[in-house]
DRENTOR-946984 format. One line per 3 residues: number of its first residue (from 1); their letters; for each residue x, y, z of N, C-alpha, C, CB. Coordinates in pm, 1 decimal, decimal comma. Glycine has a CB too. Layout:
BEGIN
NUM) A) X:Y:Z:X:Y:Z:X:Y:Z:X:Y:Z  ... .
This chain:
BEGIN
1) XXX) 6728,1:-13090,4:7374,2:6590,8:-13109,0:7416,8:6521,1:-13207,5:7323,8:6515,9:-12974,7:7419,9  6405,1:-13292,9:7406,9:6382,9:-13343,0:7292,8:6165,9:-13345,5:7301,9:6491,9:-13515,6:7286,1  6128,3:-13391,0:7198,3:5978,5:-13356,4:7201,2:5968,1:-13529,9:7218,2:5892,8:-13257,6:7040,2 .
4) XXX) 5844,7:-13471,0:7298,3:5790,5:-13613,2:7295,3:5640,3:-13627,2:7314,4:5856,8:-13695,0:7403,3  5562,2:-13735,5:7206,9:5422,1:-13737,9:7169,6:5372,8:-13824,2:7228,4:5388,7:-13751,2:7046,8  5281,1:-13868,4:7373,8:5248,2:-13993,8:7381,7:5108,4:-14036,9:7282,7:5230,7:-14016,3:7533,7 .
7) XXX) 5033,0:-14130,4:7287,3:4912,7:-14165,4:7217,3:4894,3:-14282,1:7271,1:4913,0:-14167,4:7070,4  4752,2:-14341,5:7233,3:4716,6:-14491,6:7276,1:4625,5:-14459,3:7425,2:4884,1:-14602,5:7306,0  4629,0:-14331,9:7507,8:4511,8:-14406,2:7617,6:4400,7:-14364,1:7531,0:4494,7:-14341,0:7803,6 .
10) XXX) 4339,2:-14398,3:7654,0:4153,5:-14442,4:7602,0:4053,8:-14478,3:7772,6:4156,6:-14662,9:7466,9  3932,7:-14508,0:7688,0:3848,2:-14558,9:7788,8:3884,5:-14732,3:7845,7:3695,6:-14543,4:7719,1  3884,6:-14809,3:7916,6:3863,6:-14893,2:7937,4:3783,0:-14976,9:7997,9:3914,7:-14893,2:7945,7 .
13) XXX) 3771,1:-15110,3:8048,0:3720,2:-15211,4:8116,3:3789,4:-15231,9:8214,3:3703,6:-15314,3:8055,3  3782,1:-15249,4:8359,3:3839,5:-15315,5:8492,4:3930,0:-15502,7:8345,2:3621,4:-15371,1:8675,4  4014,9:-15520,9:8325,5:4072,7:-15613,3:8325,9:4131,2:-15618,8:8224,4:4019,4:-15697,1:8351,4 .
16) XXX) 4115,2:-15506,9:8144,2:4125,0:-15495,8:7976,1:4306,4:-15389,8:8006,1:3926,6:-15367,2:7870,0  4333,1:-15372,1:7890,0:4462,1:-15389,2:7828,9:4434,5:-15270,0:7717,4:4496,8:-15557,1:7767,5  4536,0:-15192,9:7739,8:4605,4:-15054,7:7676,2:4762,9:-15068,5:7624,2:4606,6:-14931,4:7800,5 .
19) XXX) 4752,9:-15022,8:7504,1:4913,9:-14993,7:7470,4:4930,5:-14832,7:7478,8:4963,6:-15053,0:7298,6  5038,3:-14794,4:7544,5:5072,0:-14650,8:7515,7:5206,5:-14642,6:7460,7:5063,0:-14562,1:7640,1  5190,7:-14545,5:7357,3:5308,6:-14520,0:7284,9:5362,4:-14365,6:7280,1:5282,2:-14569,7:7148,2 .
22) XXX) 5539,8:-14357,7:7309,8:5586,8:-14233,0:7280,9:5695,1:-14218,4:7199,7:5611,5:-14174,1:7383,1  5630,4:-14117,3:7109,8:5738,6:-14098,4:6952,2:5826,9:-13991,1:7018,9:5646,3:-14022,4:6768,7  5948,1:-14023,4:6999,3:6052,9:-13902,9:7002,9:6051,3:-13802,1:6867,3:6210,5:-13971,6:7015,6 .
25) XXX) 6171,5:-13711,3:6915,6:6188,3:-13636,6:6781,3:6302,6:-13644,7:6765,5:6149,2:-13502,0:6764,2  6398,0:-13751,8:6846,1:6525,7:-13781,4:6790,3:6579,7:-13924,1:6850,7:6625,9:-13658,6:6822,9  6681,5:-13976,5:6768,3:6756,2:-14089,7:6842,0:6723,4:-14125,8:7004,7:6908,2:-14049,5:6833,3 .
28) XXX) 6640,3:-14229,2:7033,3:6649,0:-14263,1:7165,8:6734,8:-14347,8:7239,9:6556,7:-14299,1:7188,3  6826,0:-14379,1:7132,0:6919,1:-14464,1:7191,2:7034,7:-14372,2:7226,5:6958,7:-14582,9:7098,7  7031,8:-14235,4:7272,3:7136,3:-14143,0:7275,5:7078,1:-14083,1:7442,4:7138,3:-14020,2:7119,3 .
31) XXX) 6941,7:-14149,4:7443,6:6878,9:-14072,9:7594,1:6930,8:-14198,3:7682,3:6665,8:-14039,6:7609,2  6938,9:-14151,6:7809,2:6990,7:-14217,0:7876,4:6879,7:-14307,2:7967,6:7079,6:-14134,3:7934,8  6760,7:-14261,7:7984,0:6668,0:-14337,2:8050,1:6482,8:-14231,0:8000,6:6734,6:-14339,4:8253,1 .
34) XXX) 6459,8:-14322,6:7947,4:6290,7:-14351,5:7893,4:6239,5:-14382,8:7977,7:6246,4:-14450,3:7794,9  6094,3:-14291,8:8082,6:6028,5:-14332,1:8168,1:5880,2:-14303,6:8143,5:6079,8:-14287,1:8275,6  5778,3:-14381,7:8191,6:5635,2:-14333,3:8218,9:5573,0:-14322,7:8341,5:5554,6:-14403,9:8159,5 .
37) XXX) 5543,5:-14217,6:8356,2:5464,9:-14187,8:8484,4:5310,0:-14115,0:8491,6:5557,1:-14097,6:8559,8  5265,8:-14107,3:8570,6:5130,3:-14084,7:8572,5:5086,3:-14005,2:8734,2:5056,8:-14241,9:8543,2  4992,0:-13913,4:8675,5:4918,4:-13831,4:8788,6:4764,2:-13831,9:8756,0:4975,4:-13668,9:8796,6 .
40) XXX) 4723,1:-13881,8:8871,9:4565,3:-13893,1:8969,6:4541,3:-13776,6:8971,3:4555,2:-13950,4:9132,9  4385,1:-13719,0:8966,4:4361,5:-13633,0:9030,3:4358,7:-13623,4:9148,7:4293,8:-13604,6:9002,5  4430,5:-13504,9:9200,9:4426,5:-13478,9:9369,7:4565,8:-13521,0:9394,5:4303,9:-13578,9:9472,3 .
43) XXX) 4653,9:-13615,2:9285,9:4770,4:-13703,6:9385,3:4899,8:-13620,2:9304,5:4773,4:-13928,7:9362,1  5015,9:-13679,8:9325,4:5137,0:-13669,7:9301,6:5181,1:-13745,9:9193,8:5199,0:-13692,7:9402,7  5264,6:-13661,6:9071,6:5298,1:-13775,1:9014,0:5383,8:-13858,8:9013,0:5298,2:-13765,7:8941,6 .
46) XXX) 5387,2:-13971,2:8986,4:5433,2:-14112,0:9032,1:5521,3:-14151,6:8902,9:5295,2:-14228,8:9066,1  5610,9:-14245,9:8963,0:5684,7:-14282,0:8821,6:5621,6:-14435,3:8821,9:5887,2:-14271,5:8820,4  5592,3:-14430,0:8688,9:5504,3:-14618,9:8686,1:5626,4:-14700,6:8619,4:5316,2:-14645,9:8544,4 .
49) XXX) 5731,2:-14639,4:8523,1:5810,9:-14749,9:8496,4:5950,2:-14680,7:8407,5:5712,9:-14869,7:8407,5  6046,2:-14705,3:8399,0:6179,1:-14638,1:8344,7:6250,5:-14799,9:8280,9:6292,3:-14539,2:8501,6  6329,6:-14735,8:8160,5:6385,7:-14811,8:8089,6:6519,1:-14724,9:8015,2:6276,6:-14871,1:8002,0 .
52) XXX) 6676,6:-14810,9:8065,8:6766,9:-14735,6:8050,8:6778,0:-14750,7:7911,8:6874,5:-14756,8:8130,2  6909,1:-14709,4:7832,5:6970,4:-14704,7:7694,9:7037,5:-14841,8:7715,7:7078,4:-14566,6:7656,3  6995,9:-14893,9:7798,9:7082,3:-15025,8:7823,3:6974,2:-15146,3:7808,9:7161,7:-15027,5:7988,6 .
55) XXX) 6872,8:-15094,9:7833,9:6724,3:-15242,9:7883,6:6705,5:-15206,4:7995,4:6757,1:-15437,9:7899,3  6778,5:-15206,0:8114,0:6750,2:-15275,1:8235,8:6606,9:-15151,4:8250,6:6905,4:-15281,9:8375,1  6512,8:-15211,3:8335,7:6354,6:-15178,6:8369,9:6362,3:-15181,0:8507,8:6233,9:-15287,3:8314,0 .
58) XXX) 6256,9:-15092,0:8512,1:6217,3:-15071,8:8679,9:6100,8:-15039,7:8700,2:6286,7:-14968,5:8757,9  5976,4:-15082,5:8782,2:5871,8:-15065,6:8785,6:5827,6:-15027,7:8912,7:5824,5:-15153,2:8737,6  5687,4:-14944,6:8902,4:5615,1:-14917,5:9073,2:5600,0:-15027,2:9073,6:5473,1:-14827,9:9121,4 .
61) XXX) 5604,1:-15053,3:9270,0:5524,2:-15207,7:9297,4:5382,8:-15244,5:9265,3:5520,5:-15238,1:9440,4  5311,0:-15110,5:9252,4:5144,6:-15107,6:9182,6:5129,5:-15154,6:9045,9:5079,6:-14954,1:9171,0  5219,0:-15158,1:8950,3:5195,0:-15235,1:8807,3:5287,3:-15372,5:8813,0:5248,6:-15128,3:8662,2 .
64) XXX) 5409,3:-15384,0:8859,2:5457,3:-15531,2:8889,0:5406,3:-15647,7:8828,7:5440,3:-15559,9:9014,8  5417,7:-15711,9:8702,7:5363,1:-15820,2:8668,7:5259,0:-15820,1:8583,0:5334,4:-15875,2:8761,5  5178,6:-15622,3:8561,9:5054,2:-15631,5:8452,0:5160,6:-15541,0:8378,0:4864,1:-15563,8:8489,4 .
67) XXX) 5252,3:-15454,7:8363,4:5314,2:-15347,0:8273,6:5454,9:-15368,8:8226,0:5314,6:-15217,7:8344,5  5423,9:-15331,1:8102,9:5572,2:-15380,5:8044,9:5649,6:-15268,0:8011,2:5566,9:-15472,3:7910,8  5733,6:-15228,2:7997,8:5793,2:-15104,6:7933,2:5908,2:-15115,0:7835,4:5839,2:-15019,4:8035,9 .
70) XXX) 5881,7:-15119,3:7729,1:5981,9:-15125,0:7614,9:5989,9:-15037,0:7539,2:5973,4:-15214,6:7539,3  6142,3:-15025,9:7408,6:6172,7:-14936,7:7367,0:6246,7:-14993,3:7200,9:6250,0:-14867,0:7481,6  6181,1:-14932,6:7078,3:6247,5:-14993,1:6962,9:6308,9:-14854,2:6930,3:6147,2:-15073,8:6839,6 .
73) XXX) 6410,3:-14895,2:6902,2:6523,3:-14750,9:6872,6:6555,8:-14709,6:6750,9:6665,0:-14765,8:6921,8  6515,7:-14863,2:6670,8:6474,5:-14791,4:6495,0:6352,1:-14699,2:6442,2:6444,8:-14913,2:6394,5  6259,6:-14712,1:6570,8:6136,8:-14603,2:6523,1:6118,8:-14524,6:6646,2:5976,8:-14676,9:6474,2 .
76) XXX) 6269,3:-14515,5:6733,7:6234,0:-14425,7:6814,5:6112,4:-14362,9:6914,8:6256,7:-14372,0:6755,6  6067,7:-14468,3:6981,7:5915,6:-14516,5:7034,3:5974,0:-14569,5:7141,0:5811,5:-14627,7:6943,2  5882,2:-14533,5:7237,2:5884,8:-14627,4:7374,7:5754,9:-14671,9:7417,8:5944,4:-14552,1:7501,2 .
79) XXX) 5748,9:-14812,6:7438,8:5563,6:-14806,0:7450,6:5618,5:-14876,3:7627,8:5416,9:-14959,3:7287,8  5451,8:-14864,4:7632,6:5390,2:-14957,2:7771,8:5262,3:-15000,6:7758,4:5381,8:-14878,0:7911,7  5315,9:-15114,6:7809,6:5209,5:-15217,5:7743,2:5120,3:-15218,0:7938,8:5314,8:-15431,3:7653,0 .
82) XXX) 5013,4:-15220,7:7908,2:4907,4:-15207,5:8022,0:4812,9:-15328,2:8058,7:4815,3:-15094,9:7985,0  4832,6:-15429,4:8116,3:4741,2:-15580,3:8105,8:4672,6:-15564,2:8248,6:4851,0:-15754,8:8091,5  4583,0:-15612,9:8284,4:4471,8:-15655,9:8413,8:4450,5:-15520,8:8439,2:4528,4:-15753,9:8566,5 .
85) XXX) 4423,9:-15388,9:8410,3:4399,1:-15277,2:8405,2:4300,2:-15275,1:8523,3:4361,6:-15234,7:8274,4  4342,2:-15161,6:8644,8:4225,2:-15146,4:8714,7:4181,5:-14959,4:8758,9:4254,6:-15251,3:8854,3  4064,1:-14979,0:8867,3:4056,3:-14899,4:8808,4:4162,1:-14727,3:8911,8:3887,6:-14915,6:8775,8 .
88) XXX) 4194,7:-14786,1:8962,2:4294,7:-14728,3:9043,3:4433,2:-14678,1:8955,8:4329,9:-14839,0:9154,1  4416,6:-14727,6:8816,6:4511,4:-14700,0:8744,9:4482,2:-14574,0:8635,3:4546,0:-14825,2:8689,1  4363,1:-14540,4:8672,9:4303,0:-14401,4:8600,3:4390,4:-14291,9:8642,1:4141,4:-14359,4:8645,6 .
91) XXX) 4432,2:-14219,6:8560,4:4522,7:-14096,4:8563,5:4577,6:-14087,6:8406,2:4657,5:-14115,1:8685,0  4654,2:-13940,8:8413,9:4698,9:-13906,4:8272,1:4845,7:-13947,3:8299,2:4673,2:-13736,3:8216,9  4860,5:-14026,8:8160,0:4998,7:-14084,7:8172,9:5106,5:-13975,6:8053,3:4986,8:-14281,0:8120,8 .
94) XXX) 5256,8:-13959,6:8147,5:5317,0:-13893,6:8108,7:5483,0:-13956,9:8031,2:5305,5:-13811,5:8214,6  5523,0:-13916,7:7956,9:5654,2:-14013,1:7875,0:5777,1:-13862,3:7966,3:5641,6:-14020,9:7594,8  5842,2:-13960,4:7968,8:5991,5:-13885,1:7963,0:6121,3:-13936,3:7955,6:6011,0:-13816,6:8065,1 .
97) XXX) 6154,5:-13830,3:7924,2:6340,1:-13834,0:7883,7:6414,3:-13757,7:7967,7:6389,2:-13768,9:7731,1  6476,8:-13842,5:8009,0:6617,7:-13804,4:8090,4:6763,8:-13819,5:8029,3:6625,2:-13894,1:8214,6  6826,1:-13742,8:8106,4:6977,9:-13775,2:8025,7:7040,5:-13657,6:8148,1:6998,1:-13719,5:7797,8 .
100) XXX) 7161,1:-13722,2:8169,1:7236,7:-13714,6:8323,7:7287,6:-13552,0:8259,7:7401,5:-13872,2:8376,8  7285,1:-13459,1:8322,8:7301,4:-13322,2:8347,7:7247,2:-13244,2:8225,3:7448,9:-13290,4:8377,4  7114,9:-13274,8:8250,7:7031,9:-13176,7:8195,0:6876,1:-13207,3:8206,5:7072,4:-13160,6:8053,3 .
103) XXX) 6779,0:-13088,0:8203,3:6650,3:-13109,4:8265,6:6603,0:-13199,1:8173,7:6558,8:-12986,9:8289,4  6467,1:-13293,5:8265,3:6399,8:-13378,3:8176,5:6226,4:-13302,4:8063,1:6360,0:-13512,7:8302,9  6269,1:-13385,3:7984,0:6149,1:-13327,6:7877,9:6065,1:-13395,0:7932,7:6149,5:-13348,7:7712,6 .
106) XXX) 5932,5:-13354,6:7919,6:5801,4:-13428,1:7915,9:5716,0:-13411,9:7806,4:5725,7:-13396,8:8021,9  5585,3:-13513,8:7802,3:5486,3:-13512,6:7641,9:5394,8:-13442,6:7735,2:5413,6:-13689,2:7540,0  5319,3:-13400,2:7672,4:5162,6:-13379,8:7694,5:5110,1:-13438,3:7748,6:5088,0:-13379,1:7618,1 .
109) XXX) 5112,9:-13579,0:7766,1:5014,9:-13667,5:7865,8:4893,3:-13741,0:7758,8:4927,0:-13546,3:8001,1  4862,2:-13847,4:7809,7:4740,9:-13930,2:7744,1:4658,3:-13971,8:7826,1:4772,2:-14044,4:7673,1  4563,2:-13941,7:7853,7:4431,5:-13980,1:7957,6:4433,4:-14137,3:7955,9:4260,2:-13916,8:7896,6 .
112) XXX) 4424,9:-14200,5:8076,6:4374,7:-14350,4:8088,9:4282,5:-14379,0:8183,8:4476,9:-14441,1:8116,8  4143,8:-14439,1:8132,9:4018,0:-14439,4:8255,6:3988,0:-14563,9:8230,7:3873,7:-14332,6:8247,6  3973,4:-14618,8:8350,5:3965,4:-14755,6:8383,1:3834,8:-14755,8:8474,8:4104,4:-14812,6:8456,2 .
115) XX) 3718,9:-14795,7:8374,6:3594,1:-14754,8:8463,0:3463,9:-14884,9:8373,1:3548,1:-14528,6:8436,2  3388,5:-14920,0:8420,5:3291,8:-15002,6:8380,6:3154,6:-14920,2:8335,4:3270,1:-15100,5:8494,8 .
């Protein structure tokens, strides 16, 4: 099992830019896929972006081109980087870890409001 801390949302601006970051509590280069996702109030949660032990990335078609998702494996961190922020992108964002036959961990979540 592993713990995981996100940090970094906040309030924002319609166009403004968030980093979110998630600290493991162990080797992430041993998990097999690092993802962030996020739930709306009222909605379902959604996966916004996954990143294997390999690189390869995958994104919703709703961030495409503003969200980045990376991973440094010497400080065991996975961030996402958040650019043209709107406000449809308000929800609490969630980190997780997967790894092929066994349940996935989740963090706590970090609030992100995208409001003027």
């Amino acid at each position: 099992q592993v713990q995981l801390v996100e940090s970094g949302g906040g309030l924002v601006q319609p166009g403004g830019s968030l980093r979110l970051s998630c600290a493991t509590s162990r080797s992430i280069s041993s998990i097999d896929v690092m993802g962030w996702y996020r739930q709306a109030p009222g909605k379902q949660r959604e996966m916004v972006a996954t990143i294997t032990n390999g690189g390869s990335r995958n994104y919703a078609d709703s961030v495409k081109g503003r969200f980045t998702i990376s991973r440094d494996n010497a400080k065991n961190t996975v961030y996402l980087q958040m650019n043209s922020l709107k406000p449809e992108d308000t929800a609490v964002y969630y980190c997780n870890a997967f790894q092929w036959g066994l349940n996935p961990d989740w963090g706590q979540g970090t609030q992100v409001t995208v409001s003027s």
